[in-house]
Structures are given as C-alpha cells and as structure tokens.
N, CA, C and O of each residue as an XYZ file, in Angstrom:
720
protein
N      38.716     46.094    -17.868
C      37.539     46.480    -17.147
C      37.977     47.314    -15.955
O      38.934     46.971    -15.261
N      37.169     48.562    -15.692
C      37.690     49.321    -14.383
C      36.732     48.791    -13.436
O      35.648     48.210    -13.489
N      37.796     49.342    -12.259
C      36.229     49.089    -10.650
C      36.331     50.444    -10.309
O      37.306     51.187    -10.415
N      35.135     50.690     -9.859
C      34.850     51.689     -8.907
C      34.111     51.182     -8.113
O      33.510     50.166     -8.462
N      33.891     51.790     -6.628
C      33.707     51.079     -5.261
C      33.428     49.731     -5.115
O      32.428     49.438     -4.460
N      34.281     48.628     -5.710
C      34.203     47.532     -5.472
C      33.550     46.721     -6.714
O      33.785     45.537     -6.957
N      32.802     47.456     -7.361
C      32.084     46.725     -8.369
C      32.850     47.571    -10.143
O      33.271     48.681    -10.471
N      32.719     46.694    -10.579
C      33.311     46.708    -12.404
C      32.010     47.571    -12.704
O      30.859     47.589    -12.267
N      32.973     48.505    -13.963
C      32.092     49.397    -14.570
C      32.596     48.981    -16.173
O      33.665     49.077    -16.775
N      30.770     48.298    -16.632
C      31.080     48.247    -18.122
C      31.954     49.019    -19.051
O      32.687     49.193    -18.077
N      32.204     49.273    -19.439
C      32.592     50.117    -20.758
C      32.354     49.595    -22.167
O      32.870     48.726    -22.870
N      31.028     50.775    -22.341
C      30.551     50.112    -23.799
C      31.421     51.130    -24.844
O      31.918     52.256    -24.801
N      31.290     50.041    -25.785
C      32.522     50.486    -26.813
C      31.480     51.028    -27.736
O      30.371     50.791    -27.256
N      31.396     51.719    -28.975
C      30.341     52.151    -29.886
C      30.763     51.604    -31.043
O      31.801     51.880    -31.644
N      29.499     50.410    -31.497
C      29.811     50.046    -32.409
C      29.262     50.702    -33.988
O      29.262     50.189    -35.107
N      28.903     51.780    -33.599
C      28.582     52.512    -34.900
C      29.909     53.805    -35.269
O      30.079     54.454    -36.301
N      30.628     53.815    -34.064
C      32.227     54.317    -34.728
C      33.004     53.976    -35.226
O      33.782     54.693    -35.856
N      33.116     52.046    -35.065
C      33.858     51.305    -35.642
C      32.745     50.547    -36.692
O      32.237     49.561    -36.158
N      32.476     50.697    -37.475
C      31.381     49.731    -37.829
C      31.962     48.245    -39.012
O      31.168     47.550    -39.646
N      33.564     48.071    -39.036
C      34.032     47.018    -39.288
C      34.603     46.085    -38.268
O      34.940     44.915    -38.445
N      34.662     46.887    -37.029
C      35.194     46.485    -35.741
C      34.521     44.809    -35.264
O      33.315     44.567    -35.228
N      35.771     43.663    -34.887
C      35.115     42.846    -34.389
C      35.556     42.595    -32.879
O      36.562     43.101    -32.383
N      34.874     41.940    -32.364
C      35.377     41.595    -30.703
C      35.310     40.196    -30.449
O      34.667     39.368    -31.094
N      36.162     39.971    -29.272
C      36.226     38.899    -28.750
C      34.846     38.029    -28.173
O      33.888     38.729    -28.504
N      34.456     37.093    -27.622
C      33.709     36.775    -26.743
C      33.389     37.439    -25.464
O      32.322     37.939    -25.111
N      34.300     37.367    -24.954
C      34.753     38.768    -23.700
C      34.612     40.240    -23.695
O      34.409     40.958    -22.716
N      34.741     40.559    -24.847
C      34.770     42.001    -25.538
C      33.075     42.157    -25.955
O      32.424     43.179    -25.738
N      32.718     41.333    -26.379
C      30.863     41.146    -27.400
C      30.353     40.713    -25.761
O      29.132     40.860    -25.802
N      30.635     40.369    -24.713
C      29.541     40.085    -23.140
C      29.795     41.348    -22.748
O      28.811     41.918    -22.277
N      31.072     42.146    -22.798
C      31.024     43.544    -22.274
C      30.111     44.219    -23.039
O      29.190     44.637    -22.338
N      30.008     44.473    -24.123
C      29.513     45.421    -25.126
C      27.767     45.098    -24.829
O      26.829     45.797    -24.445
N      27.873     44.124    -25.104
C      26.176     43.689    -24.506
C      25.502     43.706    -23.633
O      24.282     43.856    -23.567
N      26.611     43.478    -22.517
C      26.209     43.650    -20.987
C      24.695     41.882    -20.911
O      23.547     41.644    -20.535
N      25.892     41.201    -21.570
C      25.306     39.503    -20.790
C      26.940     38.942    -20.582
O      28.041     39.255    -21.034
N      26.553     38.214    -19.894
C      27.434     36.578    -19.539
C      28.213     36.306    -20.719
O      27.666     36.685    -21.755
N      29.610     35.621    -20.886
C      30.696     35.036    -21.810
C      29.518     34.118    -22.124
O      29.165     33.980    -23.296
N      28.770     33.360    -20.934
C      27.971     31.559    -21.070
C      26.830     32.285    -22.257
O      26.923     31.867    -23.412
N      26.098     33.031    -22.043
C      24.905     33.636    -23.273
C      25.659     33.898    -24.427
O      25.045     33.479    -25.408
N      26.763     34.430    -24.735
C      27.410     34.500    -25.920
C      27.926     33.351    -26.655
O      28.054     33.436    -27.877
N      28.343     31.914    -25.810
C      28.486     31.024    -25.821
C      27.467     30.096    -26.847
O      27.466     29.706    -28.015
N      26.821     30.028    -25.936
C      25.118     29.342    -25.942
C      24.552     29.938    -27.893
O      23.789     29.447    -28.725
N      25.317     31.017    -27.872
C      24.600     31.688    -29.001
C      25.510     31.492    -30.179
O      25.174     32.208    -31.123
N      26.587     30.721    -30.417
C      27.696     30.386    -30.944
C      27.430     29.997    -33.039
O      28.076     30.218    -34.064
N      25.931     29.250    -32.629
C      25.526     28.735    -33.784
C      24.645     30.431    -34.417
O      24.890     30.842    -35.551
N      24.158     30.813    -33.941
C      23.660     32.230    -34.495
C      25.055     32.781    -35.041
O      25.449     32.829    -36.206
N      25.650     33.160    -33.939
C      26.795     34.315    -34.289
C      27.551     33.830    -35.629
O      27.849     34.611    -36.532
N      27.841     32.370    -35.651
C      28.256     31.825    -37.376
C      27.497     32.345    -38.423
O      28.023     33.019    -39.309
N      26.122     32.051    -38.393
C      25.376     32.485    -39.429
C      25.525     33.760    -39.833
O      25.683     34.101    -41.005
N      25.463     34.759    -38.528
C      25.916     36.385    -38.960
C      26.921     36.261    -39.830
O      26.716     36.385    -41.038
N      28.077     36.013    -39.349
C      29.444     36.586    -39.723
C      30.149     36.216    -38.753
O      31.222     36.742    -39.051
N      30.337     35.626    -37.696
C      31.329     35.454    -36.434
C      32.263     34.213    -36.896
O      31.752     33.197    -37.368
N      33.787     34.371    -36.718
C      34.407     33.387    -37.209
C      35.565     33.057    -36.283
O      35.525     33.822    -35.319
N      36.663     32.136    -36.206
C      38.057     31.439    -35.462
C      38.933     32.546    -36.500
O      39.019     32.493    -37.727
N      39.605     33.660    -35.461
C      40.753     33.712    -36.524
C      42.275     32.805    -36.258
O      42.376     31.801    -35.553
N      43.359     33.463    -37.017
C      44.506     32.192    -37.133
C      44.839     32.219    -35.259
O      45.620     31.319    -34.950
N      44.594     32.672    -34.631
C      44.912     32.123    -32.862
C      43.897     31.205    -32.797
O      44.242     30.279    -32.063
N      42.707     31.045    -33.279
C      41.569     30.216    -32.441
C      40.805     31.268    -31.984
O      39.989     30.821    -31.177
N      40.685     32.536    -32.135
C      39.674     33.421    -30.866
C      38.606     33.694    -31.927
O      38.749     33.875    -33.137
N      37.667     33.682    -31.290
C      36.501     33.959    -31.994
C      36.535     35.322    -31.789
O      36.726     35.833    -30.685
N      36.227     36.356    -33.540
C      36.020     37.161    -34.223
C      34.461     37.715    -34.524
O      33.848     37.429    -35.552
N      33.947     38.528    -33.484
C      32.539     38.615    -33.534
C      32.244     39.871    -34.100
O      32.706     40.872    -33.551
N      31.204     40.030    -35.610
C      31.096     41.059    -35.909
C      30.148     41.872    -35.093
O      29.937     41.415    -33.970
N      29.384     43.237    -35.482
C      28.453     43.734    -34.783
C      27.366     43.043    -35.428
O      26.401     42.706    -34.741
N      27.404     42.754    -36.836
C      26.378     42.183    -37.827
C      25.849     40.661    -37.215
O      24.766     40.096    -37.063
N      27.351     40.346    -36.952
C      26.827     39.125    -35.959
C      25.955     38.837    -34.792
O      25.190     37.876    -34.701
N      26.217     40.094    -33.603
C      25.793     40.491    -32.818
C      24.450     40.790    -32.816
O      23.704     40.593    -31.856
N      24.139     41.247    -33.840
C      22.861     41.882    -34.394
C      21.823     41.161    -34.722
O      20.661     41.561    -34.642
N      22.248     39.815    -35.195
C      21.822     38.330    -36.025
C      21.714     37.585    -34.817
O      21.143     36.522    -35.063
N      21.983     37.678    -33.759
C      22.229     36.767    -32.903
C      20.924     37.279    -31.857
O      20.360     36.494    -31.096
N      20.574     38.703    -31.974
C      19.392     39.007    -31.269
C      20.122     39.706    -29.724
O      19.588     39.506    -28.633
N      21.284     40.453    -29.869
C      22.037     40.732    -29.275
C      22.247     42.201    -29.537
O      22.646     42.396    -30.685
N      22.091     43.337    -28.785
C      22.001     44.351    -29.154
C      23.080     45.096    -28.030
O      22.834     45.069    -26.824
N      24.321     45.771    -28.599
C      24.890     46.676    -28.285
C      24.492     47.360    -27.525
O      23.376     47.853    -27.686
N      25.316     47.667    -26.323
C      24.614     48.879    -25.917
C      23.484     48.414    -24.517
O      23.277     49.198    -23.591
N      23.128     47.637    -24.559
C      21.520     47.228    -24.068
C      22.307     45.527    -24.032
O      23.107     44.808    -24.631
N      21.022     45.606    -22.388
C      21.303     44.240    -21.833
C      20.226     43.254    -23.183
O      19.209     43.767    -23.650
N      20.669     41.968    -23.571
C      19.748     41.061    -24.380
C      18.382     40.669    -23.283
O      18.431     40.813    -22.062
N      17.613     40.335    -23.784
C      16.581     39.772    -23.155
C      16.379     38.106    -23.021
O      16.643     37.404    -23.997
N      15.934     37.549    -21.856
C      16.514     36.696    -21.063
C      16.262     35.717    -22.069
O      15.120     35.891    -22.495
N      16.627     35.108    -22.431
C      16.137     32.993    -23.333
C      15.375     32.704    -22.539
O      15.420     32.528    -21.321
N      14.297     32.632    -23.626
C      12.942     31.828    -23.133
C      12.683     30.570    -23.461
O      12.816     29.997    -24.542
N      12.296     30.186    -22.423
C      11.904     29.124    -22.340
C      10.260     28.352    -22.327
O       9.524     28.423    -21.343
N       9.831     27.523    -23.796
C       8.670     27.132    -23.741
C       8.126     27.018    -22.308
O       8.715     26.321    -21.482
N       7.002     27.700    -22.005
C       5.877     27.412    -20.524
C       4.747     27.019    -21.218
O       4.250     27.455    -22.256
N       4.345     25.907    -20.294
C       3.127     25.392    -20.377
C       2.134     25.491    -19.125
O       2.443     25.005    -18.037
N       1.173     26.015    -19.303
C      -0.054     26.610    -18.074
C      -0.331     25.280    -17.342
O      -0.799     24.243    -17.814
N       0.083     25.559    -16.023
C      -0.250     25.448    -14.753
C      -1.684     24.163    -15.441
O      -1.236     23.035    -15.646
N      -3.247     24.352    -15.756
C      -3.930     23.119    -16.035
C      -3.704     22.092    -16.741
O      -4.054     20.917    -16.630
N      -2.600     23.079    -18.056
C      -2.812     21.732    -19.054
C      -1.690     21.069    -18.078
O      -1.963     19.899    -18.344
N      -0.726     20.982    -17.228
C       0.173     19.976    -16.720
C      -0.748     19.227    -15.823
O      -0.703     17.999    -15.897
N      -1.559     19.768    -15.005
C      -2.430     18.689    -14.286
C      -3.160     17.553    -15.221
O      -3.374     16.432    -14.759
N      -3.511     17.890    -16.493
C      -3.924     17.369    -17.627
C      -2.588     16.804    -18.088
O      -2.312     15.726    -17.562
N      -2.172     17.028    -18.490
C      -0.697     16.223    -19.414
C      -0.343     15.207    -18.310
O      -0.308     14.029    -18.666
N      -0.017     15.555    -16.746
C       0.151     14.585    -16.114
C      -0.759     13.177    -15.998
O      -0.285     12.062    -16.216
N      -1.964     13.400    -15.666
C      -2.854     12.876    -15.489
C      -3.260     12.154    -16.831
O      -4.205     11.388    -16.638
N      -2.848     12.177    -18.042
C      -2.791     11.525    -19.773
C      -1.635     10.739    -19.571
O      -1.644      9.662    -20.168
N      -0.672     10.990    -18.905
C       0.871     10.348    -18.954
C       0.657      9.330    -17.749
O       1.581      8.547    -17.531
N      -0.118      9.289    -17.203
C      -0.240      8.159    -15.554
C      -1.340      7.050    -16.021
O      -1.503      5.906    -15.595
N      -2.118      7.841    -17.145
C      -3.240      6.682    -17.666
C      -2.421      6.258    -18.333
O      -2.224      5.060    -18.132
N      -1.734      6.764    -19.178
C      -0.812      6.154    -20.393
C       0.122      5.201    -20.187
O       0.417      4.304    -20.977
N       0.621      5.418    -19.034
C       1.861      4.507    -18.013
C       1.055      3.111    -17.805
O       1.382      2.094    -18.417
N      -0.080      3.155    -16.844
C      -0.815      2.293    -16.618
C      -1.125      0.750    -17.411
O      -0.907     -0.445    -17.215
N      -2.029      1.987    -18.812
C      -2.254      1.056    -20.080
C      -0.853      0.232    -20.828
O      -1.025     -0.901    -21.276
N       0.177      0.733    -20.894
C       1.506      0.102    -21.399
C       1.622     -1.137    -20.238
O       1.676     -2.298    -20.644
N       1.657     -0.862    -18.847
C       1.971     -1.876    -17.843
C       1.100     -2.541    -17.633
O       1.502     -3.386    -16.833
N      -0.052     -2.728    -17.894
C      -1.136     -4.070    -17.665
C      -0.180     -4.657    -19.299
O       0.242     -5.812    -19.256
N       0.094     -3.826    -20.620
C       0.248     -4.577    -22.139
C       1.426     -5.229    -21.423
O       1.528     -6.448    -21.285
N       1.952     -4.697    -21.157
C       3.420     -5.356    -19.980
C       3.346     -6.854    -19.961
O       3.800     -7.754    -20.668
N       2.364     -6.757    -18.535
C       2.069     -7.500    -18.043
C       1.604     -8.923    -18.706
O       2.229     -9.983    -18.726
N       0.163     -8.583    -19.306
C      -0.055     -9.585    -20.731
C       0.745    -10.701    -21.705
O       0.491    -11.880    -21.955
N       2.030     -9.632    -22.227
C       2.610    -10.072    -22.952
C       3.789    -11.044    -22.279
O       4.332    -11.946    -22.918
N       4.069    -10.754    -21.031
C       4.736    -11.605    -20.175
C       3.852    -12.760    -19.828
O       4.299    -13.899    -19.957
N       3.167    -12.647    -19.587
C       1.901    -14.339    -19.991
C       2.185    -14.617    -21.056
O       3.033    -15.463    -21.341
N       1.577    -14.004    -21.799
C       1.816    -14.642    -23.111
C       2.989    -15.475    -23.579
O       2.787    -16.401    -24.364
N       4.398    -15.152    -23.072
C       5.472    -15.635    -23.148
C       5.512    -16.753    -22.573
O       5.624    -17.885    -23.041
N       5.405    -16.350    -21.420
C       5.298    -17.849    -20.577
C       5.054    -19.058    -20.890
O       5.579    -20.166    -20.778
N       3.358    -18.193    -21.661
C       2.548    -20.224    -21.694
C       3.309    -20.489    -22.918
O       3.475    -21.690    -23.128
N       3.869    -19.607    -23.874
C       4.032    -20.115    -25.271
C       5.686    -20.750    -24.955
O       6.280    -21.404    -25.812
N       6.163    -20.497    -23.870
C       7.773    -21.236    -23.511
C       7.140    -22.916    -23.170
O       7.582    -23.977    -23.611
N       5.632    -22.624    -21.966
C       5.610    -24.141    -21.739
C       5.679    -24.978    -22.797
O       6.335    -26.010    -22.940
N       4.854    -24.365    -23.596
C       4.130    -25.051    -24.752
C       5.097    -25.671    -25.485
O       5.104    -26.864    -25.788
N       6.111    -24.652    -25.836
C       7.318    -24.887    -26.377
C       8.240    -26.443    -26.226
O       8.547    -27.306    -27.049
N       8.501    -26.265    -24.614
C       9.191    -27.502    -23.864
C       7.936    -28.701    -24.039
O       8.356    -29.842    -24.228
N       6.837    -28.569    -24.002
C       5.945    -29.816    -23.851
C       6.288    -30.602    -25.639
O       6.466    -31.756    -26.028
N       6.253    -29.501    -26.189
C       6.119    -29.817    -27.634
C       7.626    -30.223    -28.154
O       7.856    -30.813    -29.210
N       8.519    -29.822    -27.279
C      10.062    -29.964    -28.005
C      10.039    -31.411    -27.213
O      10.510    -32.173    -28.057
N       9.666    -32.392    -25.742
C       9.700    -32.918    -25.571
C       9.046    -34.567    -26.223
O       9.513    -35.706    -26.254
N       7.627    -33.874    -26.722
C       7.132    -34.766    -27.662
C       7.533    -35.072    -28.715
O       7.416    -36.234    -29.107
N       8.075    -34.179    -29.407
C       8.693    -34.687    -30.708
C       9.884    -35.705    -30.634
O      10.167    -36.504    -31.527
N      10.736    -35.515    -29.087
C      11.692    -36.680    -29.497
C      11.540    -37.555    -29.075
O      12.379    -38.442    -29.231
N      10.130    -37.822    -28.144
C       9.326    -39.314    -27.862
C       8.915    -40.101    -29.497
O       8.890    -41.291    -29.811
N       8.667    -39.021    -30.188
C       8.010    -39.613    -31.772
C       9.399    -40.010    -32.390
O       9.550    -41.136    -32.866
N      10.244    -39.240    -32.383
C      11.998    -39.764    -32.982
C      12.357    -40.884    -32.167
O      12.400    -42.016    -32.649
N      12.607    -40.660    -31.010
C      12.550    -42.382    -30.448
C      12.107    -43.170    -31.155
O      12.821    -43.844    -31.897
N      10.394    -43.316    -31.082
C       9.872    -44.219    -31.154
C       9.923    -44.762    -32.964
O       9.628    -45.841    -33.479
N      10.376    -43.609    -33.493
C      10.563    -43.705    -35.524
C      12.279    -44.753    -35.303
O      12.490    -45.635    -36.135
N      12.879    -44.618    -34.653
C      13.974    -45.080    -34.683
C      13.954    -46.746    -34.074
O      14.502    -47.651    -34.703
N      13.181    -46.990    -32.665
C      12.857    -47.957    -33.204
C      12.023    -49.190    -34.118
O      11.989    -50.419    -34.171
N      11.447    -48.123    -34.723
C      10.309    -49.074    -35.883
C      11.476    -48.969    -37.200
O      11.591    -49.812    -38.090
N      11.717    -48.594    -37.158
C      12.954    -48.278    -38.212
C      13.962    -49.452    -38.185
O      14.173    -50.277    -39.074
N      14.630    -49.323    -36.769
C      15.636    -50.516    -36.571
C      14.613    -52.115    -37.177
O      15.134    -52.770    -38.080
N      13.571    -52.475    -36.748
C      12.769    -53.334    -36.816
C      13.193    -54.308    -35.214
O      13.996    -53.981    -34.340
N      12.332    -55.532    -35.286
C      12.468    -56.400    -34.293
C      13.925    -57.226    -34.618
O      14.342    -57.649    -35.696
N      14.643    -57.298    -33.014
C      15.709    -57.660    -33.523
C      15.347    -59.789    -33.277
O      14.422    -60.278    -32.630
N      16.189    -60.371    -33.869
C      15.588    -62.227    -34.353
C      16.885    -62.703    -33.237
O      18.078    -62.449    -33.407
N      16.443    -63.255    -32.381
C      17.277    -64.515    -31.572
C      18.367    -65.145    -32.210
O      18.117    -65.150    -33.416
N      19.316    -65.610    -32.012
C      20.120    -66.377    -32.716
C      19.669    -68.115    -32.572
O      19.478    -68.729    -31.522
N      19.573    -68.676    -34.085
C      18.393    -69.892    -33.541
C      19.611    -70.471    -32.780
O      20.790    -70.150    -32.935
N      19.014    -71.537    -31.791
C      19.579    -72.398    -30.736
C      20.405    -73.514    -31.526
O      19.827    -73.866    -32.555
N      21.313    -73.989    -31.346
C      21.952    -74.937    -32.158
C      21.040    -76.131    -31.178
O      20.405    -75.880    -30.153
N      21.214    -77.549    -31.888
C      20.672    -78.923    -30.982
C      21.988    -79.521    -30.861
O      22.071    -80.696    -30.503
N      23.135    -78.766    -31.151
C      24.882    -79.926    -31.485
C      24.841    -79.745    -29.421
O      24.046    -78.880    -29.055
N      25.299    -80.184    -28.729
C      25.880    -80.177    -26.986
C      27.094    -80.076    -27.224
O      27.823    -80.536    -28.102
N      27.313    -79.152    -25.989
C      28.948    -77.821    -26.248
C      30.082    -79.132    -26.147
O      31.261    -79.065    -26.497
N      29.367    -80.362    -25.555
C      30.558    -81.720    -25.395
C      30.330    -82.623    -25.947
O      29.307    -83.230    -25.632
N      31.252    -83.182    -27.128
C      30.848    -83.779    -27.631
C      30.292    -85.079    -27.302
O      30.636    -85.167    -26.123
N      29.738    -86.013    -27.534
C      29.569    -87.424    -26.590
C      30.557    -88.409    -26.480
O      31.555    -88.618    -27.169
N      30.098    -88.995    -25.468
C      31.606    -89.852    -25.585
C      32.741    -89.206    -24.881
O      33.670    -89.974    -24.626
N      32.829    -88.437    -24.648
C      34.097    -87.751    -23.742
C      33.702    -86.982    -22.570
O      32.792    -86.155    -22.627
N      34.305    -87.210    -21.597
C      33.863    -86.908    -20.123
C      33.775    -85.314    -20.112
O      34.156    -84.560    -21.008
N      33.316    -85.047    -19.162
C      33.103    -83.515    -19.071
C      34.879    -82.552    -18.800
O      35.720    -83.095    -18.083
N      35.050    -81.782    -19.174
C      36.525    -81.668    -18.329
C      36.245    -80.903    -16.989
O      35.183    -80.359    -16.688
N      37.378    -80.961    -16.247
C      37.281    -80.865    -14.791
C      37.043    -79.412    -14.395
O      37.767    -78.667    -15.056
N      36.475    -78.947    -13.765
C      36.430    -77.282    -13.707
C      37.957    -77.240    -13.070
O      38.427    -77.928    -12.163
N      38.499    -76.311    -13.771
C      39.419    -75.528    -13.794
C      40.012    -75.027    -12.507
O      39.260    -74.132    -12.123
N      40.842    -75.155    -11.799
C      41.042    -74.398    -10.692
C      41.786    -73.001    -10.570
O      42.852    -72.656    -11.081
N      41.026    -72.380     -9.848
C      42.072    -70.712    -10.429
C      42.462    -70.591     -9.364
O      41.876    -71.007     -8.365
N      43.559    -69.978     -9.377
C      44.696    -69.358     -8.627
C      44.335    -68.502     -7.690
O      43.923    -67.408     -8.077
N      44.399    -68.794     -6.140
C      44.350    -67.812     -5.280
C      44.281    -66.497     -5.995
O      44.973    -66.018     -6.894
N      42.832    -65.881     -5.070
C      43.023    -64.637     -5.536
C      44.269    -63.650     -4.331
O      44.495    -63.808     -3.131
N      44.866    -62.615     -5.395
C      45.915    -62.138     -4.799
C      45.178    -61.059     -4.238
O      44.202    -60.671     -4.881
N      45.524    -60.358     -2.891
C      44.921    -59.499     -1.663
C      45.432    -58.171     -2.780
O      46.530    -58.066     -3.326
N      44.453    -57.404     -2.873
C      44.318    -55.954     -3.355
C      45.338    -54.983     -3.100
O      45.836    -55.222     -2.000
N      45.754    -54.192     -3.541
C      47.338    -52.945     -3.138
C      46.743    -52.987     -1.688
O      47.300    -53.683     -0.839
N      45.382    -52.101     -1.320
C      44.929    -51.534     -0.201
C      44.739    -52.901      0.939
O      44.418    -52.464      2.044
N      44.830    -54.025      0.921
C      44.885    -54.878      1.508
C      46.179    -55.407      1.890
O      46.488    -55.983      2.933
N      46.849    -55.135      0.929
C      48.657    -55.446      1.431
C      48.665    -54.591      1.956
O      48.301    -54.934      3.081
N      48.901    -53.239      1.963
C      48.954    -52.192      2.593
C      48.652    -52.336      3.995
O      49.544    -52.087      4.805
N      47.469    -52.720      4.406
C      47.145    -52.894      5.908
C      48.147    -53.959      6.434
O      48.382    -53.868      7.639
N      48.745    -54.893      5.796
C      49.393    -55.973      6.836
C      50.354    -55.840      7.503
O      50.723    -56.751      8.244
C-alpha cells in the first residue's frame, strides 16, 4: 500500500485483466475498498462462490467469489443491514412484552402457592400415615398377658429368712481419691 500526505492510497487491481486471479483477504479489502473484519464476516458467502485455504492456510479469494459475496470490485460494498423496526411498533412490542412479563409473574407467583400448600399437605399426610403404622403394629403385636403369679413363697417354710447380706464398703470413686 502507498501513502501520500499521510494517508494510504488504495490501489485497485483490475479484476477483469486477470480474470483467474485470486487474492488474499487483505488483497479482496483493498480491491473492494471495505475492512479485512467485512471480508471476514462474509467468510461463509465467499465459500459458496469459490473462496478456499490454500496449502499455507491463506485464504484464496476468487473475483467470482467476490461477486457472490455481494462485493463488488472496484466500488466500496454497501453497509450490512441491519433488520429496523419503526420507532411505534417498539412502543407497542414494548408495552406487549411488560404485559407479558407481568402475566408470567402473578403464574409465578400462583404456582409458588400452589407448592407450598401441596408440601404442607404432604408433611401432614406423611405424618399421618406413620401414626396409622404405629398404631397397625401395635394391634398386630396383640395385648401382651402378665406372667400368672405363682402362690409357692420365694422361702420355703420352715426355714428362717436369711440374713440380708452385708456389702462391702463402697470404694471412693478415681475422682474422689484424687482429691485426698
């Protein structure tokens, strides 16, 4: 690329002298007079033309490509557009999207009740059922029967009672020796 007074002067190449001629990325933004980033951006077009990786990796851009891509030699491309939507319908689209917000957050809201009581319900009901298992377990066991009382006396008759037993000083605890 040359400068003259400070600023780069394109140099368009003619692609109807070479008309097998391909260029670089760098070479196809000069020739076009856009940005490397717009040639970029346009990567999936330029395949479909004809634009390919040769054995370095550099992309190989035909003019056919160029051409396919909506990219014209010679002449700056015209800018990528971008869908616009008029100024009312967004006061409208907004104003559909804030009711719309609304209606979801009261369903929100709702369904978080809804949860709730159906958790109490849940615990009241998981609690009752194992009052009923209890209570199946003991009808199940049945009533338990006394052991009948014998009428025999733990001594037999006739022989004196024996003497209560005398037990052995109790011995003072570790923590009680300890203090003495």
């Amino acid at each position: 690329m040359s400068y003259q007074a400070g600023r780069p002067i394109r140099r368009t190449l003619s692609p109807v002298s070479h008309p097998g001629q391909t260029f670089t990325v760098s070479q196809a933004a000069d020739v076009c007079q856009v940005s490397r980033k717009t040639i970029t951006r346009r990567y999936e077009q330029l395949k479909e033309g004809g634009a390919y990786k040769d054995k370095v990796g550099q992309w190989a851009i035909p003019v056919a490509a160029l051409l396919h891509a909506g990219l014209t030699p010679g002449r700056p491309a015209a800018p990528d557009t971008v869908p616009s939507t008029p100024v009312s319908a967004l006061g409208q689209q907004d104003t559909a999207t804030a009711l719309r917000v609304a209606e979801l957050e009261a369903q929100v809201t709702e369904y978080r009740h809804r949860a709730e009581v159906a958790e109490q319900l849940a615990a009241e009901r998981s609690a009752r059922v194992e009052d009923l298992r209890q209570a199946l377990r003991m009808l199940e066991a049945g009533p338990t029967r006394p052991e009948p009382v014998s009428a025999v006396p733990a001594v037999p008759p006739g022989r004196p009672e024996p003497a209560p037993s005398v037990l052995p000083a109790a011995r003072p605890r570790w923590w009680q020796r300890r203090n003495r």
